[in-house]
N, C-alpha and C positions, 0 to 999 in steps of 0.2 A: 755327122754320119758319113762313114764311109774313108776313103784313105786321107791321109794325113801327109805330103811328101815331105815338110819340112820337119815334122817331127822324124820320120823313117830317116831319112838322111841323117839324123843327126845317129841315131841308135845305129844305124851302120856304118859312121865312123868312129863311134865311143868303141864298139864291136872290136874294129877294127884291132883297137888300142888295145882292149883287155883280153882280150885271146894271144895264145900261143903265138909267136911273132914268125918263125921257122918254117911256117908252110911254106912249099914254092908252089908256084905256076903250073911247071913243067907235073907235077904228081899231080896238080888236078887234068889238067889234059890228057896223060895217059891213065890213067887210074876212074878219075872219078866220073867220065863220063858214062863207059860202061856202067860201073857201080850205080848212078844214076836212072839206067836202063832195067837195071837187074833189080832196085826196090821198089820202082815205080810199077814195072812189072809183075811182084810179088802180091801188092796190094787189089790185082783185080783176080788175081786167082786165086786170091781167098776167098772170092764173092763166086766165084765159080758155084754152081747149084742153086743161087738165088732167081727169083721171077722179081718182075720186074714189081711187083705190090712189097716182096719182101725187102728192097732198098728203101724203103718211105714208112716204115711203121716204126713209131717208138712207143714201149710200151710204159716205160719209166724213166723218170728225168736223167736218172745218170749213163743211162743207155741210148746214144744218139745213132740215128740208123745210119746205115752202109752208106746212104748217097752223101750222109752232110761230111762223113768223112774222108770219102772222096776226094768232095769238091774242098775242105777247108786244108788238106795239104797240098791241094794244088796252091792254092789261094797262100797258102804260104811263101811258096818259089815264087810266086806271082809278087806278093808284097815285099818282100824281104831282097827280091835278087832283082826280079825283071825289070819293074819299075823303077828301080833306084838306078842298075847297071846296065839298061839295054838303051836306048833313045828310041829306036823304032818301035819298041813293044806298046800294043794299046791295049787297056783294060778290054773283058770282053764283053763284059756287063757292070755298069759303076754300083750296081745297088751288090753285088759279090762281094764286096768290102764289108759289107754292113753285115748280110745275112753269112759270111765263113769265115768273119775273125770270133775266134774262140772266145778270149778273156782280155787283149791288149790292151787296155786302155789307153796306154800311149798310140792306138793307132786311129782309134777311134771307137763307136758302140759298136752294138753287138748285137745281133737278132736275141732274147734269152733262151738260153739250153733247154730248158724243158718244153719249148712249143716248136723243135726243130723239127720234128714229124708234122706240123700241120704245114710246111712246106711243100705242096703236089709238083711247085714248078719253082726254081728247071726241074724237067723232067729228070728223070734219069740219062736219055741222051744227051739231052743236051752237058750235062756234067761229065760225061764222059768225051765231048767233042769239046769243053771246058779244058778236062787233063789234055788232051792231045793238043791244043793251041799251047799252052804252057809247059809242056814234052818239047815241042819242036824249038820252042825258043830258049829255053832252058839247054838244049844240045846246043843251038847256034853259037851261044852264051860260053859254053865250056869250051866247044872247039876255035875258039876265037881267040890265037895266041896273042895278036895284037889288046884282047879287050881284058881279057882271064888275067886275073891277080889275085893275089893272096886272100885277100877278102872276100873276094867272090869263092875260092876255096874254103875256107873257113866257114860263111855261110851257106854252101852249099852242102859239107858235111853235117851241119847243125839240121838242117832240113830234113835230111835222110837220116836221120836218128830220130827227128820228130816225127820223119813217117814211119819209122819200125813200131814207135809206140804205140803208132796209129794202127798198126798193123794189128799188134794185141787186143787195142778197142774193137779195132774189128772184126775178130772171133770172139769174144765175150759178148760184144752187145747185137751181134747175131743169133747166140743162143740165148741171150736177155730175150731178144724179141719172138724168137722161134719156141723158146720153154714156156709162153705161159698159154700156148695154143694147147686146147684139148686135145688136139689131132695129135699131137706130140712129132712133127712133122721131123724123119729125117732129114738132113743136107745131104744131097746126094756131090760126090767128087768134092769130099771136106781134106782139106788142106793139111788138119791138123789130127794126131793122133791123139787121143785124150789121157789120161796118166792112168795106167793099170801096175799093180805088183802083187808080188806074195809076200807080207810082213813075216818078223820071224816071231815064232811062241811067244818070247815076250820084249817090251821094249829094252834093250840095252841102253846101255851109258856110257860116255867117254867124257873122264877125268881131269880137269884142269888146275894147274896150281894159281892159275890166277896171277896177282902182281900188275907191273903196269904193261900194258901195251900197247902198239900203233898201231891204228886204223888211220882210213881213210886213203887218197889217193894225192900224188904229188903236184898236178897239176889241173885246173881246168881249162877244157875245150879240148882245140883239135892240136894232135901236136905235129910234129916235122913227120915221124913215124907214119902216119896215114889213118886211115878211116878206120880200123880199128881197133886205133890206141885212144880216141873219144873217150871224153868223160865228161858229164855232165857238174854243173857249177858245185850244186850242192853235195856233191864225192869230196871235197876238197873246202881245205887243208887236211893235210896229214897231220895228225894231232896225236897225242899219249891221254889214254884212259886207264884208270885205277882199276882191276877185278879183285871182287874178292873170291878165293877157292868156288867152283861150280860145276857142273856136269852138263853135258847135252846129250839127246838123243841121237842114235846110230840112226835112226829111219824114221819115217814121217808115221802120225797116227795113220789107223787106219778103219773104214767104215765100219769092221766089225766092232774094235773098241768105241766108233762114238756111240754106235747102238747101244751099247752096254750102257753108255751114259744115260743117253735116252730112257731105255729101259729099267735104269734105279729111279724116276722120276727127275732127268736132268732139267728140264723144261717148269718144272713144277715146283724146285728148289730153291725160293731166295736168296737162301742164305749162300747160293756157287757164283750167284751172280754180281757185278755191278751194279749202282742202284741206277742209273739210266739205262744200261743193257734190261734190270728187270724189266723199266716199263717198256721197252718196246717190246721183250717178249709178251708183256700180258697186251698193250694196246695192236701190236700189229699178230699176235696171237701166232706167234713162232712156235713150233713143236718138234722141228725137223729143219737140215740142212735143206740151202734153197735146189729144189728140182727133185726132192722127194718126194714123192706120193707111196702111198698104203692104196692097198686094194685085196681083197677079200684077205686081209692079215698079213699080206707079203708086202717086201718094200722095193717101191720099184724109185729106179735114178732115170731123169733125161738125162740124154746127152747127144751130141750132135750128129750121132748115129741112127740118134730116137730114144724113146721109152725100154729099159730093159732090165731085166732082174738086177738088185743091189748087188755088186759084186764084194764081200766082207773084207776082201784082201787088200780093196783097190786104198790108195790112200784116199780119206776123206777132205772132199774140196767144196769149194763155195762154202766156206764160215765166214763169216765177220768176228773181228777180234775180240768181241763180247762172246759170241761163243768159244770162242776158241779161249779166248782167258777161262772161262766159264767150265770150260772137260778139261784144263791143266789143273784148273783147285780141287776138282769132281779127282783126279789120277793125283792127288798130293804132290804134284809140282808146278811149276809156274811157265808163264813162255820166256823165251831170253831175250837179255837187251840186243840190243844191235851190236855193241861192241863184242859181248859174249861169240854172238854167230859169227861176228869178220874175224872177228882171233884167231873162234875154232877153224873155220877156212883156211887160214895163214901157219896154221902150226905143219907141225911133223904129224900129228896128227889125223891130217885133214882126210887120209883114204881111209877112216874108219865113219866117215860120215856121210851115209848116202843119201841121192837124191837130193843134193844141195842144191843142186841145177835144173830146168828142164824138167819137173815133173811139177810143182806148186810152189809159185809163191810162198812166204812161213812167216806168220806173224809174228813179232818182237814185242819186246814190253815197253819200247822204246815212244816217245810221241815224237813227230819232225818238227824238228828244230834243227836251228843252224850251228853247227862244229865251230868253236872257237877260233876265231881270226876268220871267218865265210865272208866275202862279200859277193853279192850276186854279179852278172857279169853288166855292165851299163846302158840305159838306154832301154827300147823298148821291150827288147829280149832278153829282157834280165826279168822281166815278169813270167817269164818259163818257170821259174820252181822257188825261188824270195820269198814271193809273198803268200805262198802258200802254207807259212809255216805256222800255222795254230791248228789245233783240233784235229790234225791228225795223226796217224799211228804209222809207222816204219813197217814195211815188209820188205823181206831178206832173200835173196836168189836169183830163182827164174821160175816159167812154168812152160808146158808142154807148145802153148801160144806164143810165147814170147819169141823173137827173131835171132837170129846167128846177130852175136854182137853185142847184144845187153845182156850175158850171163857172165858177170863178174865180181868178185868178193866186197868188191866196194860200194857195186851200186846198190841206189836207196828207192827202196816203190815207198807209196804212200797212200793211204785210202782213208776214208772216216770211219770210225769204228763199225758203228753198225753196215759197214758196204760187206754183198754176201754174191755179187754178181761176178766177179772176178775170180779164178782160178786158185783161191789161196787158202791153205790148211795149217796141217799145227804139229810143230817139232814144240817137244818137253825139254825142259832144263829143270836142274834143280838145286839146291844150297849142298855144299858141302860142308859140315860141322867139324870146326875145329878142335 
Protein backbone atom coordinates (compact mmCIF):
# COMPACT_ATOMS: atom_id res chain seq x y z
CA UNK A 1 0.00 0.00 0.00
CA UNK A 2 0.85 3.18 -0.71
CA UNK A 3 4.08 4.66 -2.91
CA UNK A 4 6.43 2.61 -4.47
CA UNK A 5 9.88 4.82 -5.04
CA UNK A 6 11.82 2.14 -6.85
CA UNK A 7 9.13 1.21 -9.00
CA UNK A 8 8.25 5.39 -9.74
CA UNK A 9 11.96 5.92 -10.49
CA UNK A 10 12.10 3.48 -12.77
CA UNK A 11 8.76 4.69 -14.87
CA UNK A 12 10.37 8.20 -14.82
CA UNK A 13 13.30 7.19 -16.40
CA UNK A 14 11.67 4.57 -19.15
CA UNK A 15 9.40 8.19 -19.54
CA UNK A 16 12.10 9.74 -19.88
CA UNK A 17 13.33 7.56 -22.85
CA UNK A 18 9.93 7.18 -24.67
CA UNK A 19 8.78 10.79 -24.94
CA UNK A 20 9.76 13.38 -27.30
CA UNK A 21 13.48 14.01 -26.53
CA UNK A 22 13.41 18.03 -27.83
CA UNK A 23 11.97 19.55 -24.82
CA UNK A 24 14.34 22.09 -23.27
CA UNK A 25 14.69 23.41 -19.71
CA UNK A 26 14.69 26.75 -20.60
CA UNK A 27 10.59 26.43 -22.13
CA UNK A 28 9.62 24.81 -18.94
CA UNK A 29 11.03 27.67 -16.88
CA UNK A 30 9.42 30.39 -18.91
CA UNK A 31 6.41 28.81 -20.01
CA UNK A 32 5.35 26.14 -17.87
CA UNK A 33 5.40 27.56 -14.64
CA UNK A 34 2.80 29.95 -15.24
CA UNK A 35 0.87 27.39 -17.34
CA UNK A 36 1.03 25.43 -14.11
CA UNK A 37 -0.57 28.46 -12.15
CA UNK A 38 -3.19 28.92 -14.64
CA UNK A 39 -4.57 24.91 -14.66
CA UNK A 40 -4.12 24.44 -11.15
CA UNK A 41 -6.06 27.55 -10.70
CA UNK A 42 -8.75 26.58 -13.17
CA UNK A 43 -9.64 23.57 -11.40
CA UNK A 44 -10.96 25.20 -8.06
CA UNK A 45 -13.03 27.64 -10.00
CA UNK A 46 -15.02 25.12 -11.30
CA UNK A 47 -15.89 24.15 -7.69
CA UNK A 48 -16.75 27.71 -7.23
CA UNK A 49 -20.73 27.42 -5.99
CA UNK A 50 -20.08 24.23 -4.14
CA UNK A 51 -20.72 23.89 -0.05
CA UNK A 52 -18.57 22.22 1.50
CA UNK A 53 -21.43 18.64 1.72
CA UNK A 54 -21.37 19.05 -2.18
CA UNK A 55 -17.41 18.05 -2.42
CA UNK A 56 -17.89 14.59 -0.50
CA UNK A 57 -21.14 13.16 -2.12
CA UNK A 58 -20.87 10.39 -4.72
CA UNK A 59 -23.79 9.36 -6.01
CA UNK A 60 -22.61 6.56 -8.48
CA UNK A 61 -19.51 4.63 -8.97
CA UNK A 62 -18.29 6.36 -12.09
CA UNK A 63 -18.95 9.89 -10.61
CA UNK A 64 -16.16 10.46 -7.96
CA UNK A 65 -16.88 13.78 -6.02
CA UNK A 66 -15.00 17.24 -6.49
CA UNK A 67 -12.62 16.58 -3.31
CA UNK A 68 -11.13 13.11 -4.49
CA UNK A 69 -10.33 14.90 -7.61
CA UNK A 70 -8.80 17.45 -6.03
CA UNK A 71 -6.71 15.69 -3.95
CA UNK A 72 -5.80 12.78 -6.63
CA UNK A 73 -4.17 15.46 -9.27
CA UNK A 74 -2.46 16.81 -6.68
CA UNK A 75 -1.35 13.54 -5.57
CA UNK A 76 -0.20 13.15 -9.17
CA UNK A 77 2.54 16.12 -9.17
CA UNK A 78 3.17 14.63 -5.74
CA UNK A 79 3.97 11.04 -7.08
CA UNK A 80 5.21 11.47 -10.39
CA UNK A 81 7.56 14.76 -9.94
CA UNK A 82 8.13 15.64 -6.30
CA UNK A 83 9.13 12.61 -4.82
CA UNK A 84 11.22 11.39 -7.47
CA UNK A 85 12.85 15.13 -8.22
CA UNK A 86 12.72 17.34 -5.16
CA UNK A 87 14.96 15.69 -2.13
CA UNK A 88 13.46 18.13 0.36
CA UNK A 89 9.81 17.38 -0.44
CA UNK A 90 8.06 15.13 2.37
CA UNK A 91 4.77 13.17 1.75
CA UNK A 92 2.06 15.07 3.57
CA UNK A 93 0.13 12.08 4.66
CA UNK A 94 1.60 8.44 3.63
CA UNK A 95 -1.80 6.81 3.76
CA UNK A 96 -2.57 9.76 0.33
CA UNK A 97 -0.67 7.25 -1.78
CA UNK A 98 -3.22 4.63 -1.14
CA UNK A 99 -6.60 6.56 -0.88
CA UNK A 100 -5.52 9.24 -4.56
CA UNK A 101 -3.85 6.71 -6.80
CA UNK A 102 -6.60 6.17 -9.34
CA UNK A 103 -5.64 2.89 -11.23
CA UNK A 104 -1.58 2.52 -11.14
CA UNK A 105 -0.79 -0.59 -10.19
CA UNK A 106 2.63 -0.09 -10.89
CA UNK A 107 2.55 2.35 -7.92
CA UNK A 108 0.74 0.57 -5.68
CA UNK A 109 -3.27 -0.15 -4.41
CA UNK A 110 -5.74 1.83 -4.57
CA UNK A 111 -8.64 3.01 -2.07
CA UNK A 112 -11.74 1.37 -4.77
CA UNK A 113 -13.56 4.00 -6.97
CA UNK A 114 -16.90 3.42 -5.83
CA UNK A 115 -16.59 3.95 -1.95
CA UNK A 116 -14.54 7.28 -2.69
CA UNK A 117 -17.65 9.25 -1.21
CA UNK A 118 -17.49 7.37 1.98
CA UNK A 119 -14.26 9.29 2.60
CA UNK A 120 -15.51 12.44 5.27
CA UNK A 121 -11.69 12.85 5.99
CA UNK A 122 -9.38 14.87 4.80
CA UNK A 123 -11.73 17.02 5.01
CA UNK A 124 -12.04 19.23 2.39
CA UNK A 125 -9.57 21.77 3.88
CA UNK A 126 -7.44 19.92 4.54
CA UNK A 127 -7.12 18.72 0.58
CA UNK A 128 -6.99 22.05 -0.31
CA UNK A 129 -3.98 22.85 2.20
CA UNK A 130 -2.80 19.31 0.50
CA UNK A 131 -2.91 21.31 -3.18
CA UNK A 132 -1.28 24.30 -1.80
CA UNK A 133 1.87 22.22 -0.18
CA UNK A 134 2.28 20.59 -3.62
CA UNK A 135 1.64 24.22 -5.65
CA UNK A 136 4.39 25.57 -3.67
CA UNK A 137 6.88 22.90 -4.21
CA UNK A 138 5.86 22.18 -7.63
CA UNK A 139 6.89 26.13 -8.27
CA UNK A 140 10.19 25.65 -6.38
CA UNK A 141 10.69 22.66 -8.70
CA UNK A 142 10.04 24.58 -12.11
CA UNK A 143 11.88 27.71 -10.98
CA UNK A 144 15.01 25.82 -10.15
CA UNK A 145 17.16 26.11 -13.23
CA UNK A 146 19.94 24.27 -11.53
CA UNK A 147 17.27 21.27 -10.75
CA UNK A 148 14.50 21.57 -14.00
CA UNK A 149 15.15 19.19 -16.96
CA UNK A 150 13.73 17.79 -19.59
CA UNK A 151 12.02 15.20 -17.73
CA UNK A 152 10.79 17.17 -15.21
CA UNK A 153 9.22 19.15 -18.40
CA UNK A 154 7.90 16.45 -19.97
CA UNK A 155 6.25 15.21 -16.74
CA UNK A 156 5.03 18.14 -15.91
CA UNK A 157 3.04 18.77 -19.16
CA UNK A 158 1.69 15.02 -18.83
CA UNK A 159 0.24 16.27 -15.52
CA UNK A 160 -1.50 19.43 -16.71
CA UNK A 161 -3.24 17.40 -19.29
CA UNK A 162 -4.28 14.88 -16.78
CA UNK A 163 -5.63 17.79 -14.72
CA UNK A 164 -7.53 19.32 -17.81
CA UNK A 165 -9.17 15.81 -18.00
CA UNK A 166 -9.74 16.20 -14.65
CA UNK A 167 -11.17 19.28 -15.09
CA UNK A 168 -13.94 17.70 -17.36
CA UNK A 169 -14.61 15.09 -14.55
CA UNK A 170 -15.13 17.74 -12.63
CA UNK A 171 -18.09 19.33 -14.26
CA UNK A 172 -19.82 16.24 -15.22
CA UNK A 173 -19.66 14.46 -11.91
CA UNK A 174 -20.75 17.57 -10.24
CA UNK A 175 -23.95 17.56 -12.15
CA UNK A 176 -23.78 13.53 -11.63
CA UNK A 177 -23.98 14.32 -8.04
CA UNK A 178 -26.24 17.63 -8.08
CA UNK A 179 -28.94 15.92 -11.04
CA UNK A 180 -30.19 13.25 -8.98
CA UNK A 181 -31.22 15.77 -5.94
CA UNK A 182 -35.03 16.58 -6.12
CA UNK A 183 -34.30 19.91 -5.27
CA UNK A 184 -32.81 20.10 -8.66
CA UNK A 185 -30.26 22.41 -7.05
CA UNK A 186 -28.64 25.28 -9.32
CA UNK A 187 -24.71 25.79 -9.20
CA UNK A 188 -24.56 29.14 -8.64
CA UNK A 189 -21.08 31.11 -10.62
CA UNK A 190 -20.83 27.72 -13.03
CA UNK A 191 -17.91 27.83 -14.99
CA UNK A 192 -19.32 26.23 -17.77
CA UNK A 193 -21.91 27.27 -20.54
CA UNK A 194 -23.93 24.09 -21.32
CA UNK A 195 -24.43 23.43 -25.29
CA UNK A 196 -27.59 25.26 -26.76
CA UNK A 197 -28.40 25.75 -30.84
CA UNK A 198 -31.02 26.00 -33.44
CA UNK A 199 -30.76 22.95 -35.72
CA UNK A 200 -31.81 23.49 -39.22
CA UNK A 201 -35.30 21.85 -40.68
CA UNK A 202 -33.54 18.96 -41.49
CA UNK A 203 -30.45 16.97 -41.02
CA UNK A 204 -28.10 17.55 -44.01
CA UNK A 205 -25.34 15.50 -45.37
CA UNK A 206 -21.74 15.88 -46.58
CA UNK A 207 -20.42 13.51 -49.03
CA UNK A 208 -17.33 11.55 -49.07
CA UNK A 209 -15.63 9.40 -51.68
CA UNK A 210 -13.98 7.60 -49.28
CA UNK A 211 -10.58 5.48 -50.43
CA UNK A 212 -7.72 5.32 -48.04
CA UNK A 213 -6.79 7.82 -45.54
CA UNK A 214 -4.46 9.13 -42.62
CA UNK A 215 -5.50 9.43 -39.39
CA UNK A 216 -3.93 9.72 -36.40
CA UNK A 217 -1.21 11.95 -35.05
CA UNK A 218 2.63 11.88 -35.82
CA UNK A 219 4.02 11.73 -32.64
CA UNK A 220 3.37 10.82 -28.86
CA UNK A 221 3.91 13.18 -25.73
CA UNK A 222 5.23 16.49 -25.33
CA UNK A 223 7.08 17.78 -28.28
CA UNK A 224 9.89 20.65 -28.52
CA UNK A 225 6.77 22.88 -29.80
CA UNK A 226 5.39 23.33 -26.10
CA UNK A 227 2.22 22.54 -24.09
CA UNK A 228 -0.06 22.62 -26.80
CA UNK A 229 1.33 20.44 -29.29
CA UNK A 230 0.56 17.38 -26.35
CA UNK A 231 -0.75 14.30 -27.45
CA UNK A 232 -1.63 11.77 -25.78
CA UNK A 233 -0.09 7.91 -26.57
CA UNK A 234 -2.96 6.33 -27.89
CA UNK A 235 -3.29 9.47 -30.98
CA UNK A 236 -0.52 7.76 -32.38
CA UNK A 237 0.91 6.31 -34.98
CA UNK A 238 -0.25 7.92 -37.88
CA UNK A 239 -1.65 5.16 -39.85
CA UNK A 240 -3.80 4.80 -43.44
CA UNK A 241 -7.41 3.40 -43.21
CA UNK A 242 -9.56 2.00 -46.14
CA UNK A 243 -13.25 4.01 -46.36
CA UNK A 244 -15.71 2.99 -48.26
CA UNK A 245 -17.97 5.94 -49.95
CA UNK A 246 -20.20 7.61 -46.81
CA UNK A 247 -21.81 10.74 -45.70
CA UNK A 248 -21.79 12.56 -42.28
CA UNK A 249 -23.98 14.93 -40.68
CA UNK A 250 -23.78 18.84 -40.96
CA UNK A 251 -24.89 19.12 -37.17
CA UNK A 252 -25.60 17.23 -34.19
CA UNK A 253 -29.15 15.62 -33.49
CA UNK A 254 -31.21 17.47 -31.58
CA UNK A 255 -33.74 16.99 -28.42
CA UNK A 256 -36.50 17.57 -30.75
CA UNK A 257 -35.62 14.64 -33.06
CA UNK A 258 -34.77 12.35 -30.07
CA UNK A 259 -38.27 12.94 -28.88
CA UNK A 260 -39.56 11.98 -31.93
CA UNK A 261 -37.77 8.76 -31.18
CA UNK A 262 -39.13 8.59 -28.03
CA UNK A 263 -42.33 9.21 -29.03
CA UNK A 264 -42.62 6.30 -31.91
CA UNK A 265 -41.99 3.99 -29.01
CA UNK A 266 -37.99 4.27 -29.09
CA UNK A 267 -37.69 2.75 -25.58
CA UNK A 268 -40.22 0.07 -26.23
CA UNK A 269 -38.57 -1.26 -29.51
CA UNK A 270 -36.22 -4.28 -29.45
CA UNK A 271 -35.68 -4.66 -32.48
CA UNK A 272 -33.68 -0.49 -32.63
CA UNK A 273 -31.71 -1.91 -29.95
CA UNK A 274 -28.62 -3.90 -29.09
CA UNK A 275 -29.31 -7.00 -27.34
CA UNK A 276 -27.31 -5.81 -23.99
CA UNK A 277 -28.25 -2.11 -24.59
CA UNK A 278 -32.02 -3.88 -24.44
CA UNK A 279 -31.44 -5.35 -21.23
CA UNK A 280 -30.33 -2.44 -19.45
CA UNK A 281 -33.10 -0.44 -21.01
CA UNK A 282 -35.64 -2.95 -19.62
CA UNK A 283 -33.50 -3.98 -16.17
CA UNK A 284 -32.46 -0.33 -15.27
CA UNK A 285 -35.80 0.76 -17.00
CA UNK A 286 -34.44 3.79 -19.36
CA UNK A 287 -37.23 5.76 -21.05
CA UNK A 288 -35.52 8.91 -21.43
CA UNK A 289 -32.03 10.64 -21.90
CA UNK A 290 -30.33 10.85 -18.29
CA UNK A 291 -31.57 14.29 -16.50
CA UNK A 292 -35.08 14.10 -18.04
CA UNK A 293 -38.06 14.18 -16.21
CA UNK A 294 -41.81 14.66 -17.42
CA UNK A 295 -44.17 16.46 -15.29
CA UNK A 296 -47.81 17.15 -15.85
CA UNK A 297 -46.89 16.04 -19.77
CA UNK A 298 -44.01 18.48 -20.36
CA UNK A 299 -40.37 17.57 -20.56
CA UNK A 300 -38.29 19.18 -18.29
CA UNK A 301 -33.91 18.79 -18.63
CA UNK A 302 -31.58 19.46 -15.53
CA UNK A 303 -28.76 21.19 -16.08
CA UNK A 304 -26.38 23.09 -14.11
CA UNK A 305 -28.42 26.05 -14.06
CA UNK A 306 -31.29 23.79 -12.58
CA UNK A 307 -34.36 22.21 -13.78
CA UNK A 308 -35.91 23.98 -17.00
CA UNK A 309 -38.14 23.45 -19.88
CA UNK A 310 -36.74 20.95 -22.68
CA UNK A 311 -35.20 23.16 -25.10
CA UNK A 312 -36.19 21.03 -28.77
CA UNK A 313 -33.27 22.98 -30.58
CA UNK A 314 -30.74 22.31 -28.10
CA UNK A 315 -28.48 19.36 -29.20
CA UNK A 316 -29.33 16.34 -27.38
CA UNK A 317 -26.62 15.16 -24.69
CA UNK A 318 -25.99 12.63 -21.99
CA UNK A 319 -26.82 9.31 -24.39
CA UNK A 320 -24.83 6.35 -23.95
CA UNK A 321 -23.84 4.82 -27.11
CA UNK A 322 -26.69 2.16 -26.91
CA UNK A 323 -28.76 4.90 -27.37
CA UNK A 324 -27.35 6.65 -29.51
CA UNK A 325 -26.68 3.58 -31.77
CA UNK A 326 -30.26 2.90 -31.01
CA UNK A 327 -32.03 6.76 -32.65
CA UNK A 328 -29.18 6.36 -35.72
CA UNK A 329 -31.18 2.73 -36.82
CA UNK A 330 -34.61 4.52 -35.35
CA UNK A 331 -33.27 7.81 -38.49
CA UNK A 332 -32.11 4.84 -41.04
CA UNK A 333 -28.39 5.63 -40.39
CA UNK A 334 -25.71 4.54 -38.39
CA UNK A 335 -22.98 6.56 -36.19
CA UNK A 336 -19.58 6.78 -37.81
CA UNK A 337 -16.39 5.12 -37.31
CA UNK A 338 -13.66 7.06 -35.87
CA UNK A 339 -11.77 7.18 -38.90
CA UNK A 340 -14.97 8.46 -40.88
CA UNK A 341 -15.22 11.62 -38.25
CA UNK A 342 -11.02 12.42 -38.34
CA UNK A 343 -11.20 12.31 -42.32
CA UNK A 344 -14.13 14.26 -42.41
CA UNK A 345 -12.15 16.91 -39.83
CA UNK A 346 -9.02 16.79 -42.15
CA UNK A 347 -10.77 17.23 -45.61
CA UNK A 348 -11.48 20.53 -47.59
CA UNK A 349 -14.61 19.76 -46.32
CA UNK A 350 -14.44 20.21 -42.81
CA UNK A 351 -16.31 24.00 -42.48
CA UNK A 352 -19.36 22.30 -43.53
CA UNK A 353 -19.41 20.27 -40.29
CA UNK A 354 -20.50 22.04 -37.33
CA UNK A 355 -20.22 21.69 -33.87
CA UNK A 356 -17.27 19.34 -34.23
CA UNK A 357 -15.81 20.97 -31.15
CA UNK A 358 -16.95 22.52 -27.90
CA UNK A 359 -20.59 21.64 -27.95
CA UNK A 360 -20.73 17.40 -27.25
CA UNK A 361 -18.64 14.76 -27.24
CA UNK A 362 -20.21 12.25 -30.58
CA UNK A 363 -20.27 8.71 -30.43
CA UNK A 364 -18.48 6.54 -33.22
CA UNK A 365 -19.11 3.05 -34.09
CA UNK A 366 -15.62 2.51 -33.44
CA UNK A 367 -14.72 0.16 -29.96
CA UNK A 368 -10.93 1.40 -28.44
CA UNK A 369 -8.41 -0.35 -29.57
CA UNK A 370 -5.00 0.27 -30.29
CA UNK A 371 -3.95 1.84 -34.21
CA UNK A 372 -1.39 -0.49 -35.68
CA UNK A 373 2.28 -0.10 -34.59
CA UNK A 374 0.69 1.68 -30.58
CA UNK A 375 2.86 1.02 -28.16
CA UNK A 376 1.91 2.52 -24.73
CA UNK A 377 4.47 4.97 -23.33
CA UNK A 378 6.63 2.67 -20.48
CA UNK A 379 6.72 2.14 -17.00
CA UNK A 380 3.96 3.11 -14.77
CA UNK A 381 2.47 5.87 -16.86
CA UNK A 382 1.92 3.93 -19.72
CA UNK A 383 -1.11 2.49 -17.62
CA UNK A 384 -2.79 6.10 -18.55
CA UNK A 385 -4.83 4.81 -21.59
CA UNK A 386 -3.05 0.71 -22.74
CA UNK A 387 -4.76 -1.05 -20.76
CA UNK A 388 -7.91 0.35 -21.12
CA UNK A 389 -8.38 -1.06 -24.28
CA UNK A 390 -11.50 -3.59 -24.21
CA UNK A 391 -15.12 -2.80 -23.89
CA UNK A 392 -15.05 0.32 -24.73
CA UNK A 393 -16.47 2.82 -27.41
CA UNK A 394 -14.48 5.83 -29.14
CA UNK A 395 -15.99 9.39 -28.84
CA UNK A 396 -14.79 12.02 -31.29
CA UNK A 397 -14.45 15.93 -30.49
CA UNK A 398 -14.89 18.04 -27.64
CA UNK A 399 -17.67 19.28 -25.36
CA UNK A 400 -18.89 22.54 -23.90
CA UNK A 401 -16.69 21.06 -20.37
CA UNK A 402 -13.79 20.15 -22.00
CA UNK A 403 -10.48 22.63 -21.50
CA UNK A 404 -8.61 24.96 -24.15
CA UNK A 405 -6.19 22.10 -25.49
CA UNK A 406 -7.99 18.80 -25.86
CA UNK A 407 -10.12 19.83 -28.99
CA UNK A 408 -8.42 18.17 -31.64
CA UNK A 409 -9.22 15.92 -34.77
CA UNK A 410 -7.10 13.33 -33.30
CA UNK A 411 -7.89 12.93 -30.15
CA UNK A 412 -9.59 9.76 -28.76
CA UNK A 413 -12.46 9.85 -25.53
CA UNK A 414 -13.60 6.53 -24.49
CA UNK A 415 -16.48 5.48 -22.21
CA UNK A 416 -18.42 2.05 -21.92
CA UNK A 417 -21.34 1.88 -23.84
CA UNK A 418 -24.03 2.13 -21.52
CA UNK A 419 -21.99 5.44 -19.73
CA UNK A 420 -24.90 8.40 -20.20
CA UNK A 421 -23.12 10.89 -17.46
CA UNK A 422 -20.81 12.68 -19.68
CA UNK A 423 -21.70 15.36 -22.08
CA UNK A 424 -21.82 13.27 -25.33
CA UNK A 425 -24.66 13.01 -28.40
CA UNK A 426 -25.11 11.85 -31.67
CA UNK A 427 -23.84 12.90 -35.20
CA UNK A 428 -25.60 10.52 -38.18
CA UNK A 429 -23.36 8.98 -40.98
CA UNK A 430 -24.59 6.92 -43.63
CA UNK A 431 -23.63 4.32 -46.49
CA UNK A 432 -23.38 5.68 -49.68
CA UNK A 433 -24.46 3.10 -52.60
CA UNK A 434 -22.54 2.56 -55.35
Amino acid sequence: MGFVPRALAEASRILLLDLAKNYSAALVLHQLGPMYREVRAHSLTLCDGLSTEDYCIQPAAEASPPKWHLAHTTWFFETFLLLPHLPSYRRRQEAYGYLFNSYYEGIGEQWPREDRGKLSRPTVAEVLEYRDQVDAAMIELLEDADVCSDEIGQLTVLGLHHEQQHQELLVTDIKRNLGVNPLAPALECCAIEECAGAPEDAIQFVEFDGGLVTIGIDESGVSGAGFQEFSFDNESPRHQVYLQPYAIATRLCSNGEYLGFMNDGGYKRPELWLAEAWNRVVHEQWNAPLYWTCADGEWLEYRLSGQRPLCKESPVAHLSYFEADAFARWQGARLPTEAEWEASLRSDKRAQIRDAFGTLWQWTASAYSPYPGYRPWAGAVGEYNGKFMSGQMVLRGSSCATPEGHARASYRNFFYPWDRWQYSGVRLARNIEE
